[in-house]
C-alpha positions in Angstrom: 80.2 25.9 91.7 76.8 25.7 92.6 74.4 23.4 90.4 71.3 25.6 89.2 67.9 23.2 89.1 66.8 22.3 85.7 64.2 24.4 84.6 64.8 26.9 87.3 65.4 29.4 84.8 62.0 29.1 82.7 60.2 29.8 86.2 62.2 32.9 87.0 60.9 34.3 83.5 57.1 32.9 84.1 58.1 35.0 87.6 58.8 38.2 85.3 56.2 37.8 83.1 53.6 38.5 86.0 55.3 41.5 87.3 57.5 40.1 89.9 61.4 40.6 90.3 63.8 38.3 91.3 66.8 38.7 93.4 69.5 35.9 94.7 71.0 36.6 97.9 73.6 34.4 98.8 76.7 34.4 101.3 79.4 33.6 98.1 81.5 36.1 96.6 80.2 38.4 93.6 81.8 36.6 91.1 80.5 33.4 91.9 77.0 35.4 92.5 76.9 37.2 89.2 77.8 33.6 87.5 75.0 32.0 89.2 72.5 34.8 89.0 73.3 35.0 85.4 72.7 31.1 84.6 69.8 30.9 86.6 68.1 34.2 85.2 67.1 36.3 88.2 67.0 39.4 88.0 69.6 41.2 90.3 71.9 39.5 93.2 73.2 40.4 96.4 76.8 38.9 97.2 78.8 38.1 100.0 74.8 39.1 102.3 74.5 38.8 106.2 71.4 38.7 107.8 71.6 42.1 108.8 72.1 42.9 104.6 68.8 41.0 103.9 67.1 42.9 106.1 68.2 46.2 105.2 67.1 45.0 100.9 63.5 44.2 101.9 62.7 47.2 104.1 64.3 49.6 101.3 62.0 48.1 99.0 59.2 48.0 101.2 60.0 52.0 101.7 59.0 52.4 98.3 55.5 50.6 98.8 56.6 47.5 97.3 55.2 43.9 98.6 58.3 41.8 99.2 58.1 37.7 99.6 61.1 35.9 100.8 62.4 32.2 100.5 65.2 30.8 103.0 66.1 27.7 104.6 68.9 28.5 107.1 68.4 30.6 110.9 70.5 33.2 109.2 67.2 34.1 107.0 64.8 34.0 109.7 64.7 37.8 110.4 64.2 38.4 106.3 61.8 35.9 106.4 59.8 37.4 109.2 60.3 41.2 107.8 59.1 40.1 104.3 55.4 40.7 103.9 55.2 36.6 102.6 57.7 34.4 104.2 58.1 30.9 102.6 60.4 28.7 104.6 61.6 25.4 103.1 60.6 22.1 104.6 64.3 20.8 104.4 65.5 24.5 106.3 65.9 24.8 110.0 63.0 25.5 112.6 63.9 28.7 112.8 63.5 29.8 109.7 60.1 27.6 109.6 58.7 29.7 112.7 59.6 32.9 111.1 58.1 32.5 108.0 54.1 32.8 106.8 54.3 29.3 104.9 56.3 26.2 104.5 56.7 25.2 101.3 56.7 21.1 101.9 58.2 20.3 98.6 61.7 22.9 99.4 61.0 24.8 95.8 61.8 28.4 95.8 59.9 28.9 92.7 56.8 27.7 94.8 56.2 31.5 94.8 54.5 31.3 91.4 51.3 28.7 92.8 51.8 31.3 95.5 51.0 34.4 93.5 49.1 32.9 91.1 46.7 31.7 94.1 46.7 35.0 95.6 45.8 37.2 92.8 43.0 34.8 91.5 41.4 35.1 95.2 41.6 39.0 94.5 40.6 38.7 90.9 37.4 36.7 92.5 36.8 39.2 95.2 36.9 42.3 92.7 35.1 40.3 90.5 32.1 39.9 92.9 32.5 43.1 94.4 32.1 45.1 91.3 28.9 42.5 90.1 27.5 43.1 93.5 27.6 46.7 93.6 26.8 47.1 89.8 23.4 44.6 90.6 22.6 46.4 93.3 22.4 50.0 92.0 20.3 48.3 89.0 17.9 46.5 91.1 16.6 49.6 93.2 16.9 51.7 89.7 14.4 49.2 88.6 11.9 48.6 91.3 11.7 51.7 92.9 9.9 54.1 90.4 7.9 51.1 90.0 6.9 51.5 93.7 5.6 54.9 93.1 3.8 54.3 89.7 0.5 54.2 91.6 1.4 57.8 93.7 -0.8 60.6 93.4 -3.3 58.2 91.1 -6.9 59.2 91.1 -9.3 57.1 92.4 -9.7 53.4 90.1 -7.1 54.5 88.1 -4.1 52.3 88.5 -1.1 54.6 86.9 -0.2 57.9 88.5 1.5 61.1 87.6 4.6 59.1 88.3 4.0 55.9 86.3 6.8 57.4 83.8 9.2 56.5 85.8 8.5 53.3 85.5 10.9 52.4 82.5 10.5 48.6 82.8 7.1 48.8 82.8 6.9 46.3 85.9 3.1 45.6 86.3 2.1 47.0 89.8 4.4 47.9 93.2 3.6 44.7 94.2 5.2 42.3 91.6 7.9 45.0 91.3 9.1 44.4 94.8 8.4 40.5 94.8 10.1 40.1 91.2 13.6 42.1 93.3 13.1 39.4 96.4 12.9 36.4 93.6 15.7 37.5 91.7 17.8 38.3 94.7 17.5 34.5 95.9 18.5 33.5 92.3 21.2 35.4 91.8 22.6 34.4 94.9 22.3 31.1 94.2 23.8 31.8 90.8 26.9 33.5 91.7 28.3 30.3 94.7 29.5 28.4 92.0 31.7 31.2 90.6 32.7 32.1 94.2 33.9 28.8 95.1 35.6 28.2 92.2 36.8 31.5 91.4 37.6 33.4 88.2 40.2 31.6 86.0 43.8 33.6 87.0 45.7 35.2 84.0 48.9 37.5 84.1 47.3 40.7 83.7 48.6 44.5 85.6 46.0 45.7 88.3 44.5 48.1 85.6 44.4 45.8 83.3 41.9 43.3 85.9 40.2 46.6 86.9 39.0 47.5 83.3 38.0 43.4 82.6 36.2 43.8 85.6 34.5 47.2 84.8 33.3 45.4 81.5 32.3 42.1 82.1 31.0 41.8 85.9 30.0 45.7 85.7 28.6 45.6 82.8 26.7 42.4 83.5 25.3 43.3 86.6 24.1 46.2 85.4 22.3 44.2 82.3 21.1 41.6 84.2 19.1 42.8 86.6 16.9 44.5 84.5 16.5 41.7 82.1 16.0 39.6 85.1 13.5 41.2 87.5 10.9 41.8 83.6 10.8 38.8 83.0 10.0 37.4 86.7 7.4 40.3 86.8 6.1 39.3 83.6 5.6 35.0 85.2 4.6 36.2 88.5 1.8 38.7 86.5 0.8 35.4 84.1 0.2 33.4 87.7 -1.9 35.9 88.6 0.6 36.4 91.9 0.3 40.1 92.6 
């Protein structure tokens, strides 16, 4: 019988922890299959599989909008590891198999696939991450500096505050300072978020809805705060410097 790595089966339950199923195909009968499957923990098997087999399993569950990764070492997985949407050939497997697939795992570890994943999702945690503090800073900003830039509208003559000037909730000094306090804190906040972008957000095993309500709360939520806080208090230097 086959000898199952050490360990192999703690990193096919770290796989199902994060959503991911595991299935075995191999060319040995089902019996020997099920009693490997079954020692090493994956979740289902496919026995006694040509190439033509492995094929057929990742389209069906690609059919049903799933994203399927595939590991293989031999020219008999080269089609599967081309038709899977991530295809990690081993270093030790044929060239073949190393031409079809997306990645070649230099250290011949199927369970590679968890830095994999865990690599992937962080770079989309990051990228929602930014996305939603972007859009969220944004819509704050111009909520903040435009009815600040028509305060003075419609103003008689020496008088600084217009019909309009209620709209100016922050209470940003003049137009002016309004516009320049958005251009200052633009640069800064730029500035701010590279170290977070090159570094990323710290991955954890959480469902899509699960990121998208952290998200929503934290980098929403923030750069919705921010801004506001932000842009007073530059308007309130830049109006102490006598700047605008």
């Amino acid at each position: 019988k086959d000898i199952v790595k050490g360990g192999i089966r703690e990193r096919f339950e770290q796989l199902r922890r994060m959503g991911i199923k595991t299935v075995m195909i191999t060319g040995d009968n089902p019996k020997t299959a099920a009693a490997i499957a079954r020692e090493a923990g994956v979740d289902d098997f496919l026995a006694e599989a040509k190439p033509e087999d492995k094929m057929d399993l990742i389209r069906r569950e690609q059919a049903q909008g799933k994203l399927v990764a595939m590991t293989g070492d031999g020219t008999n997985d080269a089609p599967a590891l081309a038709q899977a949407d991530v295809g990690v050939a081993m270093n030790t497997g044929t060239m073949a198999a190393k031409e079809a697939g997306n990645m070649v795992d230099l250290d011949s570890n199927p369970t590679k696939l968890i830095e994999i994943v865990e690599i992937g999702k962080q770079l989309l945690m990051t990228r929602g991450a930014l996305t939603t503090f972007s859009i969220a800073n944004d819509v704050a900003k111009y909520f903040a500096i435009i009815p600040a830039m028509f305060s003075t509208l419609y103003a008689p003559v020496g008088v600084r505050a217009g019909p309009l000037s209620t709209l100016n909730l922050m209470r940003l000094t003049t137009p002016e300072s309004a516009i320049l306090s958005a251009v200052i804190f633009n640069a800064l906040i730029i500035i701010a978020l590279i170290p977070l972008a090159l570094r990323g957000i710290q991955y954890r095993p959480l469902g899509a809805a699960a990121v998208l309500r952290r998200n929503l709360l934290i980098y929403g939520l923030g750069g919705v705060i921010i801004p506001f806080v932000g842009i007073k208090i530059i308007d309130m230097i830049i109006t102490a410097l006598g700047l605008a």
